[in-house]
GUBABA-96718 format. One record per residue (C-alpha): x, y, z; residue number from 1. Coordinates in steps of 0.1 Angstrom, whole numbers. Layout:
[[X,Y,Z],NUM]
...
***
This chain:
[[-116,385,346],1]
[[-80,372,339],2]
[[-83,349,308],3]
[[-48,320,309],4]
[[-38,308,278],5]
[[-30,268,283],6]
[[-10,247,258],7]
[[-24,210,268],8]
[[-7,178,254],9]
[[-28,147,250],10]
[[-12,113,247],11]
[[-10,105,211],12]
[[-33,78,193],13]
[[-23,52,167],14]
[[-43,52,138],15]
[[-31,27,117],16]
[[-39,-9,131],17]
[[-11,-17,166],18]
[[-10,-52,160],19]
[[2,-49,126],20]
[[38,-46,121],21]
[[43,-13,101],22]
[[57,-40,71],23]
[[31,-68,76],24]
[[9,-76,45],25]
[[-28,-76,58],26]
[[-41,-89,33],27]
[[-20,-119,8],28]
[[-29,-128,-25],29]
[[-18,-156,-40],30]
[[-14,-168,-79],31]
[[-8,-200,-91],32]
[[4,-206,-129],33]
[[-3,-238,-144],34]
[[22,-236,-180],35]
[[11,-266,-203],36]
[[44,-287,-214],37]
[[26,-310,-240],38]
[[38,-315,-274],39]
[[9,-291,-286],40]
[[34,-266,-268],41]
[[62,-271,-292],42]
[[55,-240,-321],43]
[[80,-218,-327],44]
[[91,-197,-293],45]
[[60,-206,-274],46]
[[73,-223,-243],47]
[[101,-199,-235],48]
[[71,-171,-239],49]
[[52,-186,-215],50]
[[82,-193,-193],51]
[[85,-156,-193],52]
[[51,-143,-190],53]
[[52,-163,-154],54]
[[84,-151,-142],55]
[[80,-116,-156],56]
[[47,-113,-134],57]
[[57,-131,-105],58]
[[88,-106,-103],59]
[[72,-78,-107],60]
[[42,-82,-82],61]
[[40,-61,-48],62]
[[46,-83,-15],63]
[[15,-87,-11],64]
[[16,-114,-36],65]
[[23,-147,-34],66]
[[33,-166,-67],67]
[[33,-205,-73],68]
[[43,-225,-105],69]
[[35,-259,-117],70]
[[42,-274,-152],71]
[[24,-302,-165],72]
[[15,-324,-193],73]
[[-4,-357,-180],74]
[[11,-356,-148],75]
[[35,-328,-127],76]
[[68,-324,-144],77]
[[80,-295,-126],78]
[[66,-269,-95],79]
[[81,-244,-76],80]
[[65,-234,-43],81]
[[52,-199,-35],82]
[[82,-174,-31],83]
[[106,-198,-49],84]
[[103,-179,-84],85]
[[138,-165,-91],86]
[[162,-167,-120],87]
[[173,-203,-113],88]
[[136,-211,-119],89]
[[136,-195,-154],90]
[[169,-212,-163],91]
[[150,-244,-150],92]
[[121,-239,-172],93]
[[143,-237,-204],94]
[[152,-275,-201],95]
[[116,-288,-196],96]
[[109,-314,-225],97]
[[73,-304,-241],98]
[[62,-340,-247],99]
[[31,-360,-241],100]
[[-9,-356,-236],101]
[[-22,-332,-215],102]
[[-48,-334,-185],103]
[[-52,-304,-171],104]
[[-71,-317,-140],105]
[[-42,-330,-119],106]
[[-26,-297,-122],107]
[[-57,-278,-110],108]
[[-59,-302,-87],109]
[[-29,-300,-74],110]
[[-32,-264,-74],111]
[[-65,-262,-56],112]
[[-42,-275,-19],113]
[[-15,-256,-25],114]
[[-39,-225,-17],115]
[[-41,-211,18],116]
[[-77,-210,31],117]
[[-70,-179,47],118]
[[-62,-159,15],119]
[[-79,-130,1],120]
[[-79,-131,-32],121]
[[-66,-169,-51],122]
[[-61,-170,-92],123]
[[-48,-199,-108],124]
[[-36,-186,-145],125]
[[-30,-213,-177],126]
[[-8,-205,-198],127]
[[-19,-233,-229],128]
[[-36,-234,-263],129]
[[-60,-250,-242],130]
[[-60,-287,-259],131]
[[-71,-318,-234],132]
[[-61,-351,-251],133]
[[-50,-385,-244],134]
[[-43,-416,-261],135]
[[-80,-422,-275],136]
[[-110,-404,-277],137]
[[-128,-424,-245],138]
[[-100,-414,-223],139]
[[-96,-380,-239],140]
[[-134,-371,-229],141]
[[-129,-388,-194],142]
[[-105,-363,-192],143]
[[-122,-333,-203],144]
[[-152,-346,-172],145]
[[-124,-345,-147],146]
[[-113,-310,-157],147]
[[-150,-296,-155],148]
[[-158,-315,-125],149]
[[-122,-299,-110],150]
[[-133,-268,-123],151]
[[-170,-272,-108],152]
[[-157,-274,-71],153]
[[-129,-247,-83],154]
[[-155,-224,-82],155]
[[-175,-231,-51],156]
[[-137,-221,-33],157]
[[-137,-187,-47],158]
[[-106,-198,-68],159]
[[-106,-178,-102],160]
[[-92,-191,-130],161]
[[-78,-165,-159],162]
[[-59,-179,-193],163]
[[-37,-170,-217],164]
[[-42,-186,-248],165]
[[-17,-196,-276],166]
[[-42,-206,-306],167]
[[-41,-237,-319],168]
[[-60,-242,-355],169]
[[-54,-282,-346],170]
[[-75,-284,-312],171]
[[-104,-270,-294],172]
[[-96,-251,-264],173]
[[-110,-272,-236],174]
[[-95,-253,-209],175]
[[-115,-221,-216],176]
[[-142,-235,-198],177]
[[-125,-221,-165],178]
[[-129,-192,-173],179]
[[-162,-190,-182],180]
[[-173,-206,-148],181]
[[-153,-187,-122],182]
[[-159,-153,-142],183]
[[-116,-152,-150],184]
[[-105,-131,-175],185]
[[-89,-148,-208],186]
[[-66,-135,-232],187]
[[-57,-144,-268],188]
[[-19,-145,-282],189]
[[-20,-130,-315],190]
[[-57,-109,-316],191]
[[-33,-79,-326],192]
[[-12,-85,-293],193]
[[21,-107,-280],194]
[[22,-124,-251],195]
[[44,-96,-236],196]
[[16,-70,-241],197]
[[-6,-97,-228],198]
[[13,-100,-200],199]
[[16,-63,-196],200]
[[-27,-59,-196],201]
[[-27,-88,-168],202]
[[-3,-71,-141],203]
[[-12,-35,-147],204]
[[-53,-39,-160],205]
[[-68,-71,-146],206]
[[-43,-69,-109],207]
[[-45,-35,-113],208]
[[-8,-27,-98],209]
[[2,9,-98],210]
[[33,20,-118],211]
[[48,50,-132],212]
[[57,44,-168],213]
[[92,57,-178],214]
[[83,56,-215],215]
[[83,39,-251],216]
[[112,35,-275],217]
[[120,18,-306],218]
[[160,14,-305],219]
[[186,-14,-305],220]
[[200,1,-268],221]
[[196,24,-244],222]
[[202,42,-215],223]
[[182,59,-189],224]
[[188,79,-158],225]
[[154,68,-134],226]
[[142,95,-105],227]
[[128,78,-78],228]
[[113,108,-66],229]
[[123,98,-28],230]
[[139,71,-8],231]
[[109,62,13],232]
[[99,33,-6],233]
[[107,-4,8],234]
[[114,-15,-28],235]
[[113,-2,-68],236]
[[117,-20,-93],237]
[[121,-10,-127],238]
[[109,-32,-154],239]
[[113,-40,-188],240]
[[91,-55,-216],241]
[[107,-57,-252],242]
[[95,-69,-286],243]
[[131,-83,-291],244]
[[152,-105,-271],245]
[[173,-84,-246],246]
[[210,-97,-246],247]
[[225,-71,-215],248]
[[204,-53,-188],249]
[[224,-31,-162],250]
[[209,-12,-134],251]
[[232,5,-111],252]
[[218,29,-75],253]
[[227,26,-41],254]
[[200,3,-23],255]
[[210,-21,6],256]
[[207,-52,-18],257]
[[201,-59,-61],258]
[[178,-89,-68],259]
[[172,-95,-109],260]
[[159,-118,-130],261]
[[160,-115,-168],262]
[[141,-135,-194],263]
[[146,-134,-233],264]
[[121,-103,-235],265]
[[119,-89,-202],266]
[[140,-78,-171],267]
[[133,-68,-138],268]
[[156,-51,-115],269]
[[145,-44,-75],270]
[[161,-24,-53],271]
[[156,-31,-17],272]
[[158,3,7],273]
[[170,22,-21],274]
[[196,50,-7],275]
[[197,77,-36],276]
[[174,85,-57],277]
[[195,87,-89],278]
[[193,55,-107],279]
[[210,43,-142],280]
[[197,15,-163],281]
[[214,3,-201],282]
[[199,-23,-222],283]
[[208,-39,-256],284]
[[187,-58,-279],285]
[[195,-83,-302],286]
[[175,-66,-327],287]
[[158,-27,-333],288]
[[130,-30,-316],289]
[[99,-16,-292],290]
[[109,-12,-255],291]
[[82,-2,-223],292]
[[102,1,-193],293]
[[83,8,-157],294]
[[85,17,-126],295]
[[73,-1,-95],296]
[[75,15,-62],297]
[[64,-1,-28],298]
[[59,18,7],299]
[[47,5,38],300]
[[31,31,56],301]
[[15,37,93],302]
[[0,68,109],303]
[[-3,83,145],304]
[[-14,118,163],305]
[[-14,138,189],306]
[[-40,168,199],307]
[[-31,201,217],308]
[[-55,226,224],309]
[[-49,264,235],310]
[[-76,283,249],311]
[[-62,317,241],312]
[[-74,311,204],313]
[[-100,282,215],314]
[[-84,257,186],315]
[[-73,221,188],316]
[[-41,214,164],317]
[[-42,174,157],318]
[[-7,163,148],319]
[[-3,142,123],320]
[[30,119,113],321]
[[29,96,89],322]
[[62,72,86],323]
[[75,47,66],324]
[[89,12,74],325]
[[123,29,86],326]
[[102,46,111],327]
[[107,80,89],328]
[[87,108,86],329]
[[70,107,46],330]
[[57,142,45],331]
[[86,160,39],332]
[[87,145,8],333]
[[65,165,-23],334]
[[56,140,-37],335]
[[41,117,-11],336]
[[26,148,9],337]
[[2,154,-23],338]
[[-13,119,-17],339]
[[-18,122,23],340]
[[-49,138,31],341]
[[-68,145,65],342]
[[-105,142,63],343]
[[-127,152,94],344]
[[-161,144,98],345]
[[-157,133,56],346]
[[-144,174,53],347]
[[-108,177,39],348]
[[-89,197,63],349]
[[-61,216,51],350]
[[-26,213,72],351]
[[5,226,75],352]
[[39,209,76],353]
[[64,213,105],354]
[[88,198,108],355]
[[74,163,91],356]
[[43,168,112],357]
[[12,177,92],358]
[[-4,202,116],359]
[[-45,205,110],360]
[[-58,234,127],361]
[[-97,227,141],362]
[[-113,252,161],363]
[[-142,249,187],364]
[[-152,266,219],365]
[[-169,234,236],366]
[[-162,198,237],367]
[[-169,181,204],368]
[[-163,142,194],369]
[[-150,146,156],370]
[[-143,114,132],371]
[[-108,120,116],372]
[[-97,96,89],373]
[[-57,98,74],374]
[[-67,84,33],375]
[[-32,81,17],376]
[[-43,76,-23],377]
[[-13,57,-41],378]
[[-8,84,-70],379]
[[12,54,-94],380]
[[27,40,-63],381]
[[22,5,-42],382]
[[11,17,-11],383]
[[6,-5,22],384]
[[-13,13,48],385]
[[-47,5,71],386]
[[-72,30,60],387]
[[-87,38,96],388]
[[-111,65,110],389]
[[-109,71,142],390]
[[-135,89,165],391]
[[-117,114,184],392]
[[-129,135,216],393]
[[-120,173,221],394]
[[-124,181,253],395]
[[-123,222,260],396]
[[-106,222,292],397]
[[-126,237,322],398]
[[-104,272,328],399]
[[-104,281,364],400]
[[-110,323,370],401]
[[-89,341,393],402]
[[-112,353,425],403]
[[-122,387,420],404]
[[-113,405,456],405]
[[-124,436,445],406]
[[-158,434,466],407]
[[-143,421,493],408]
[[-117,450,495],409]
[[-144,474,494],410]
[[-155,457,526],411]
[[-126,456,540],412]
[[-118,491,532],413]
[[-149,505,545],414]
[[-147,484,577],415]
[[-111,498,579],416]
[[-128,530,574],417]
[[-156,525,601],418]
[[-126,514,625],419]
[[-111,545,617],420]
[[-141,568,617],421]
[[-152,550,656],422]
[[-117,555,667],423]
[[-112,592,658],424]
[[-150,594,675],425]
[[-138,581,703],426]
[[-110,602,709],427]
[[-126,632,705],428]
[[-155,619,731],429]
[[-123,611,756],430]
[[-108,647,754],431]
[[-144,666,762],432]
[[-145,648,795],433]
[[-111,654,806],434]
[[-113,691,792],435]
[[-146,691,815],436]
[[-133,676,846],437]
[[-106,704,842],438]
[[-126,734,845],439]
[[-119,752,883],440]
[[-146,762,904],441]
[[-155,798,910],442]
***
């Protein structure tokens, strides 16, 4: 029996979702801040703090966020629209007079249609010391109705409401009471923490964005040479919190485009499609002080594979490539590779790399169906990918045998044989009757 080895290709299968461009956010998420701009607001530094907490966070979020901002006091005094946050917003918020009552309803209000129904997850965050008032006490408890009736129907929209509050030994905060209904988190300036660190908790603890921290320093300046690691990434951004105003924040890399925005104690730089991996930062303070700097690294990521199968060895290989938004192979990268893994039937299957192509031997000698599943874990980084299993069938393919003649040239052979055997035979019969027909008479 004469055993072919085959080498079969089979079309290859998109695992991640088709319909999804490989950069399409499946999922938004969208934050509104509502910064109080009272006269309550007026203590020493508070305002630009909050101006900065906002546009610290709304910088440094993943794309998958969409950031809104209103300011109020008794009415709207100043909004920007989600995307809009950029450095002409913080110079903007710099000139906003702190005057006034305050009725937070009619910014939560206001906040409540600027969210898209469609959204998956919708925060609206005050920034305040939490004080409702208005010109008397009847209109200042009217007021603090409204907010809990606003509030009330809040809630019933899935709308969480978080807060940062500055204390204020004058007033009650009113505006806790969001938090408490809609389960939002609340934090407190000044219970052994500034707003930055604050601010710091929010984005990394309660949104839970991955970064890789660069490190802690107490200094006056700085520099800092940042590893990217790889240039896969759609952005990184590398950000700074300081105890002490920061008067100069360079970054310099090779990236297709530099977007920054700078406030009095934090800077962000992003890098769009970085090119090198090599890049330098400097900073100076006005004064000694603590400095956290971050790095913030976003990849959009999709999946495919292909199945062979040879029959000499009766194992499948699946093929597996996993690319970024630039349509380039990830695996060839260390550090990305450790976080790609190929699970079948909920088994981690071990692979080799060739060429960019994770190769994940599976061997079976009749057709199987087997659930493979691509789980990319984000290892400190933003990663955007559509964690699929997919059921795939193996088929063994049906070998055809060469015929085996051997029987039939046995019969052939002897019948050859039997030919020969009746021919001779006949011959010899032949030559006896013409030696008889011969033989003279006497």
């Amino acid at each position: 029996m004469l055993f072919i080895g085959l080498s079969l290709l089979f079309p290859a299968r998109v695992l991640a979702a088709e319909k999804n461009e490989i950069n399409e956010i499946t999922e938004k998420k969208q934050i509104i801040f509502l910064l109080d701009a009272s006269k309550s607001m007026q203590g020493d530094g508070q305002w630009i703090e909050a101006a900065d907490s906002a546009c610290m966070i709304a910088s440094a979020l993943p794309k998958e966020y969409e950031v809104a901002l209103l300011v109020y006091n008794t009415e709207i005094v100043y909004e920007e629209d989600f995307g809009n946050i950029n450095q002409k917003t913080r110079h903007a918020l710099e000139t906003v007079e702190l005057q006034g009552y305050t009725t937070p309803a009619v910014a939560l209000e206001t906040a409540a249609d600027m969210f898209d129904s469609a959204a998956a997850d919708k925060r609206v965050v005050f920034i305040s010391d939490g004080e409702i008032s208005l010109r008397d006490q009847s209109e200042t408890e009217t007021a603090i109705r409204q907010f809990e009736n606003m509030v009330d129907q809040i809630a019933e929209q899935g709308i969480k409401i978080d807060m940062f509050a500055i204390p204020n030994d004058k007033t009650e905060n009113e505006v806790s009471y969001g938090t408490k209904v809609t389960s939002g988190e609340q934090y407190t300036v000044g219970e052994n923490q500034t707003i930055e660190e604050i601010t710091a908790k929010y984005l990394f603890q309660t949104l839970q964005i991955e970064k890789i921290e660069l490190g802690e320093a107490v200094s006056g300046e700085g520099n800092m040479t940042v590893d990217l690691q790889d240039t896969y990434m759609q952005n990184a951004k590398i950000l700074l919190v300081s105890g002490e105003n920061i008067e100069d924040f360079h970054v310099a890399g090779q990236c297709e485009s530099l977007n920054m925005l700078q406030g009095n104690k934090f800077a962000v730089a992003e890098l769009e499609n970085p090119l090198e991996r090599q890049i330098t930062m400097d900073y100076s303070l006005e004064n000694r002080g603590n400095v956290h700097t971050y790095l913030i690294k976003e990849y959009f990521l999709k999946a495919d594979m292909e199945k062979s199968y040879t029959s000499e060895e009766g194992t499948f290989t699946l093929k597996v490539n996993v690319v970024n938004h630039q349509e380039k192979p990830v695996l060839d990268s260390e550090t990305l590779k450790d976080s790609i893994s190929v699970l079948i039937n909920g088994k981690e299957a071990s692979y080799r790399v060739e060429n960019g192509t994770a190769m994940v031997p599976y061997q079976t000698d009749e057709t199987a169906k087997v659930n493979v599943e691509i789980a990319i874990q984000p290892s400190g980084n933003v990663v955007h990918y559509i964690k699929t299993a997919d059921t795939v069938e193996l088929t063994v393919p049906v070998v055809e045998e060469e015929p085996d003649y051997t029987v039939l040239w046995i019969v052939i052979i002897s019948l050859c044989a039997v030919v020969l055997l009746l021919s001779v035979l006949y011959e010899r019969k032949k030559q006896k009757k013409t030696m008889v027909r011969r033989v003279p008479l006497s």
